[in-house]
Steps between C-alpha positions, in 0.01 A plus 500: 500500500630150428628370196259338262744271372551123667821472702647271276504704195675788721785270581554422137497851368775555765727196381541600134802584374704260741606241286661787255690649842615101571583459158680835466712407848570134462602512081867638563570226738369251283699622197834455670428159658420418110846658403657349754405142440517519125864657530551183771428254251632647189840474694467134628421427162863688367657333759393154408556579172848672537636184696405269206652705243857555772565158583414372137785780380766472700416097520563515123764782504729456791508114495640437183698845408689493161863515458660732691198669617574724775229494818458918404342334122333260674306751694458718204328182283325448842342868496448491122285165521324608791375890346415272164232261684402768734437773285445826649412415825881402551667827365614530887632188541881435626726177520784455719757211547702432791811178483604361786753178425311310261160605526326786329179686641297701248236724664253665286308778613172706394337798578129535479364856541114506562219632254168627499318224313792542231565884490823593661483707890712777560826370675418727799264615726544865668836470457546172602652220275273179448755173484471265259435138554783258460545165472817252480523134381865303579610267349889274548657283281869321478721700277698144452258245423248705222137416557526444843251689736539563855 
């Protein structure tokens, strides 16, 4: 006995549910591409920001140090200024200076350890450590002639 129904109708009763399964198999992927990309830009924008706030510290610090102020203070101020501006984000931040003759190079680094839309991850995954992000900004100047920039 055939089926009363048209042959369209048929084909349409067998197709439901498919854009659930879809959705259901293609939502995970989408979710990390989003995590991915927002974590991406979140730590361009650090970056951008963190070079602003390094060069305009140890421009102001470094360049003109006061009397007898050793290059270990100097990185110490550096640091201090630098966590100030940058709030928390910057709580992993380092500064190093290395002399050679009469120049000084101060390098100031950051590490940037990615979030799910704000909420901390876990450092690891089965066992196996996530690294963190990092990002360095140089900067030289003349240890004889204050304000100068190399």
């Amino acid at each position: 006995m055939a089926s009363i129904l048209p042959r369209t109708l048929v084909l349409a009763r067998d197709a439901r549910g498919q854009m659930t399964v879809e959705l259901a198999a293609v939502f995970p992927v989408v979710l990390i591409i989003a995590v991915i990309a927002v974590n991406a830009c979140t730590f361009f924008s650090e970056c951008a920001e963190f070079d602003r706030v390094s060069r305009n510290a140890i421009r102001t610090v470094a360049t003109s140090p006061a009397y007898e102020q050793t290059a270990a203070e100097s990185v110490d101020r550096i640091k201090a200024a630098i966590e100030s501006q940058m709030g928390s984000v910057c709580s992993d931040c380092r500064v190093v200076v290395e002399q050679s003759g009469e120049h000084s190079k101060y390098t100031a680094t950051m590490q940037y350890s990615p979030t799910l839309f704000g909420m901390g991850l876990q450092q690891s995954v089965f066992g196996i450590g996530l690294p963190k992000l990092s990002h360095a900004t140089t900067l030289v100047i003349s240890t004889y002639k204050p304000g100068m920039l190399l």
